[in-house]
mmCIF file of the C-alpha atoms, coordinates in Angstrom:
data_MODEL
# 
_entry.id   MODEL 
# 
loop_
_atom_site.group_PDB 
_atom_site.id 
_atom_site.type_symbol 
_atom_site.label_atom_id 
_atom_site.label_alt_id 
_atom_site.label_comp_id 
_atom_site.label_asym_id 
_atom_site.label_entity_id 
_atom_site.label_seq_id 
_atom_site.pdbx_PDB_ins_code 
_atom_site.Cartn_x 
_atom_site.Cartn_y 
_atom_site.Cartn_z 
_atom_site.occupancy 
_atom_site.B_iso_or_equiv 
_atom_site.pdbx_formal_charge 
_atom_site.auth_seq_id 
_atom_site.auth_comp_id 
_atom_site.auth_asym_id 
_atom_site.auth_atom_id 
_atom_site.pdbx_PDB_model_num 
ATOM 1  C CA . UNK A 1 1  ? 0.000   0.000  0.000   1.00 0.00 ? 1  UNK A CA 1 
ATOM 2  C CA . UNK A 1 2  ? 2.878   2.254  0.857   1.00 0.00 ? 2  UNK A CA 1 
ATOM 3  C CA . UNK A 1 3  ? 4.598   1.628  -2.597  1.00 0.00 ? 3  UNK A CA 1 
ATOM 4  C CA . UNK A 1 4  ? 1.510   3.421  -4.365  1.00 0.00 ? 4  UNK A CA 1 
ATOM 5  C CA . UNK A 1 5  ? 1.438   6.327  -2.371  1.00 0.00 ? 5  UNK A CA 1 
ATOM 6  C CA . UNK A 1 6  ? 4.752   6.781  -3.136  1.00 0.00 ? 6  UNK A CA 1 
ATOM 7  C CA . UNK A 1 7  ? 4.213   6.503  -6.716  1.00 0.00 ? 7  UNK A CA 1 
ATOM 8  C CA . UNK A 1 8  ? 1.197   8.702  -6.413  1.00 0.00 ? 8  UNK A CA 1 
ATOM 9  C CA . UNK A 1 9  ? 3.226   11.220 -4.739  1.00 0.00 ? 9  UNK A CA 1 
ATOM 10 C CA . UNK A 1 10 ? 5.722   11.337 -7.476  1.00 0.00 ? 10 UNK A CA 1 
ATOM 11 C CA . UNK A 1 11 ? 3.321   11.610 -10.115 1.00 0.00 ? 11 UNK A CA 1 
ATOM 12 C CA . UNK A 1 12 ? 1.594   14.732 -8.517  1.00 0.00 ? 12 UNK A CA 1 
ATOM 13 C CA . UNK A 1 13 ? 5.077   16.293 -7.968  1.00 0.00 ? 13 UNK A CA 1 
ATOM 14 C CA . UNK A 1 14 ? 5.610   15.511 -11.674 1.00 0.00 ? 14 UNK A CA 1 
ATOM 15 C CA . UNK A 1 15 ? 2.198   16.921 -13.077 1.00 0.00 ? 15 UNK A CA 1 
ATOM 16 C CA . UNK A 1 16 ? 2.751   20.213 -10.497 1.00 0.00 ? 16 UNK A CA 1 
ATOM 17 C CA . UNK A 1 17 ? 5.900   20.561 -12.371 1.00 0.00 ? 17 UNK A CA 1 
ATOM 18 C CA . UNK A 1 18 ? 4.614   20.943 -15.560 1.00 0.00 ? 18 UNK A CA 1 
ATOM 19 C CA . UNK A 1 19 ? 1.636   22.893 -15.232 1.00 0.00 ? 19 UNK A CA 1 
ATOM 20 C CA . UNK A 1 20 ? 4.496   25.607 -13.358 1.00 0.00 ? 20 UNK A CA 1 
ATOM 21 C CA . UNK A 1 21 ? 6.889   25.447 -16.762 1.00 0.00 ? 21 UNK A CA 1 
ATOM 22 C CA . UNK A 1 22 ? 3.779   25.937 -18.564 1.00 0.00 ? 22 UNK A CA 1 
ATOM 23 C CA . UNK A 1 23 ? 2.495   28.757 -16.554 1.00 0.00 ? 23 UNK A CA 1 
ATOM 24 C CA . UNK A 1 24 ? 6.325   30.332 -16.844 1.00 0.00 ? 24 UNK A CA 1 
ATOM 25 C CA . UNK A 1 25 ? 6.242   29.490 -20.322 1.00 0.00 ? 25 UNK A CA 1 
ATOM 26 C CA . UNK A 1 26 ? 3.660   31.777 -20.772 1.00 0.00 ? 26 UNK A CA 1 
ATOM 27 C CA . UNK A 1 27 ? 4.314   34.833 -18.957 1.00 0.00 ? 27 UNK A CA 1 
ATOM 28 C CA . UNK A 1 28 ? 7.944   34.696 -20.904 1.00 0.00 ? 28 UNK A CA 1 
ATOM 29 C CA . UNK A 1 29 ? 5.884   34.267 -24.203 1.00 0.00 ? 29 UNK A CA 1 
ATOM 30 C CA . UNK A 1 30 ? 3.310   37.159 -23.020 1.00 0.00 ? 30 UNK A CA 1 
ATOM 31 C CA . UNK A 1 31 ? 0.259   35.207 -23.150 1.00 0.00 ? 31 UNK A CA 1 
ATOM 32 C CA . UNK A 1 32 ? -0.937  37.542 -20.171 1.00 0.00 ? 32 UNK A CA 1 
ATOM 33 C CA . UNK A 1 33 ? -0.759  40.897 -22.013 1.00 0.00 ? 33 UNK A CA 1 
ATOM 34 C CA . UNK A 1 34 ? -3.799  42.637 -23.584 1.00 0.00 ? 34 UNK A CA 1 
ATOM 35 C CA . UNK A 1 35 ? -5.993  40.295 -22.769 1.00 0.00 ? 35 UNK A CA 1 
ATOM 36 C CA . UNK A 1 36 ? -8.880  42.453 -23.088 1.00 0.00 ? 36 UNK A CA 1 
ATOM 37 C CA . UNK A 1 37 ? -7.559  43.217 -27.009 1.00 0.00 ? 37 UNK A CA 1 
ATOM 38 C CA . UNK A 1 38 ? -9.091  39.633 -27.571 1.00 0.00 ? 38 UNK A CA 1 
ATOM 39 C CA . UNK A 1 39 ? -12.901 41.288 -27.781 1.00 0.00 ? 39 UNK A CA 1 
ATOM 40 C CA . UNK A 1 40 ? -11.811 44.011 -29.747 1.00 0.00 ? 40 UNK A CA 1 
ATOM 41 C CA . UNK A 1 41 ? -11.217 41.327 -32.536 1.00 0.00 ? 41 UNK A CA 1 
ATOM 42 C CA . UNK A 1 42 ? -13.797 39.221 -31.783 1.00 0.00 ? 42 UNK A CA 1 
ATOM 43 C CA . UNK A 1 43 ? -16.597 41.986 -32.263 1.00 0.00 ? 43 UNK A CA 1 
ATOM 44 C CA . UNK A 1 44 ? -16.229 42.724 -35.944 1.00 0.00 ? 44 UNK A CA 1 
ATOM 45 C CA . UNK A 1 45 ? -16.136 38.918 -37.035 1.00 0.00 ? 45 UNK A CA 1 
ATOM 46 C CA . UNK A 1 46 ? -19.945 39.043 -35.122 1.00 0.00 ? 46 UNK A CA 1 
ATOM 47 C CA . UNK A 1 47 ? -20.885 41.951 -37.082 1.00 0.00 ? 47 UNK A CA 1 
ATOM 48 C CA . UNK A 1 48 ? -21.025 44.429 -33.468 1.00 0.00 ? 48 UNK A CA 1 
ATOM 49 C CA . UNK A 1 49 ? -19.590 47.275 -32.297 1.00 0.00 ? 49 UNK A CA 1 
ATOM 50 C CA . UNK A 1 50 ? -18.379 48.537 -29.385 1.00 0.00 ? 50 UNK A CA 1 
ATOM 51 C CA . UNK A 1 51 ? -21.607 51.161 -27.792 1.00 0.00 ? 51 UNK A CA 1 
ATOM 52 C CA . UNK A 1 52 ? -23.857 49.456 -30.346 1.00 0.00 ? 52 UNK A CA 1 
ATOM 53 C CA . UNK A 1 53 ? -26.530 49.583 -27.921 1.00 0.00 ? 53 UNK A CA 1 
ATOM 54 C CA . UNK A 1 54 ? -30.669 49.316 -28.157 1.00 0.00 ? 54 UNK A CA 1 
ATOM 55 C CA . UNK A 1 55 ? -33.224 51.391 -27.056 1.00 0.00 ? 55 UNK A CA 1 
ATOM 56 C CA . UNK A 1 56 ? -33.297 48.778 -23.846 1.00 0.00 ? 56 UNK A CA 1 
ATOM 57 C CA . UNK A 1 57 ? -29.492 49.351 -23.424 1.00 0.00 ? 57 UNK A CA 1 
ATOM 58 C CA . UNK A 1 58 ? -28.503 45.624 -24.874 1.00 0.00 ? 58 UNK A CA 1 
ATOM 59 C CA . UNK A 1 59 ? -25.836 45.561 -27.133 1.00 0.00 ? 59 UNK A CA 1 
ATOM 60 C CA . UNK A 1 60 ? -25.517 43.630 -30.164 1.00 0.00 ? 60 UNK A CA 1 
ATOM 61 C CA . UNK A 1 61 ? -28.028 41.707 -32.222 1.00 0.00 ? 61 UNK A CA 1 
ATOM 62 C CA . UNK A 1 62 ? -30.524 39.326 -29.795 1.00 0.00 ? 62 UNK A CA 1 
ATOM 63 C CA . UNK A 1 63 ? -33.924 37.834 -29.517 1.00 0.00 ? 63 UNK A CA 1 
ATOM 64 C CA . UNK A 1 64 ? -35.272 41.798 -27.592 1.00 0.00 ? 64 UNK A CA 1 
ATOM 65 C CA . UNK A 1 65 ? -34.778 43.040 -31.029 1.00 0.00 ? 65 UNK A CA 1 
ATOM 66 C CA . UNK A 1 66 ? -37.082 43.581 -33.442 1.00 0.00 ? 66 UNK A CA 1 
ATOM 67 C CA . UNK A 1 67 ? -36.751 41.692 -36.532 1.00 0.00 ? 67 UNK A CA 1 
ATOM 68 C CA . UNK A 1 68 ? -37.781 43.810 -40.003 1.00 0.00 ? 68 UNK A CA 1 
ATOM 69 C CA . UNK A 1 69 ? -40.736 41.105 -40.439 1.00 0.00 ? 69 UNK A CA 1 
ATOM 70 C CA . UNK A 1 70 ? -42.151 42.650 -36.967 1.00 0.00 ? 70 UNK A CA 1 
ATOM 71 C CA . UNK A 1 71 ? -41.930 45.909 -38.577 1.00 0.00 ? 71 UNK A CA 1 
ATOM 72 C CA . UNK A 1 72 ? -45.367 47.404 -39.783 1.00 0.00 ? 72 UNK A CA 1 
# 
């Protein structure tokens, strides 16, 4: 029973290991900058804009508004 907790043990000391070179890995690659820049890029491939807003202050496209068949 001892001889698998052992083992165990290693294997979490092994798999803490990596997941701290990958988290260095990417702070030295700057995975953690401009973050936020990520939406910027994403909102013209959906067609939005940034302060696109309706009259019920939602933003974007959605079910709350109306569709041009709804229109009289």
């Amino acid at each position: 029973m001892m001889d698998i907790t052992f083992y165990l043990f290693f294997v979490a000391l092994l798999v803490s290991f990596a997941a701290w070179c990958m988290f260095l890995w990417a702070i030295r690659t700057g995975q953690f900058r401009d973050v936020e820049d990520i939406k910027y890029q994403v909102w013209p491939a959906l067609g939005e804009h940034p302060g696109d807003t309706d009259a019920n202050g939602a933003s974007g496209p959605g079910p709350h508004a109306p569709s041009p068949a709804d229109s009289p």
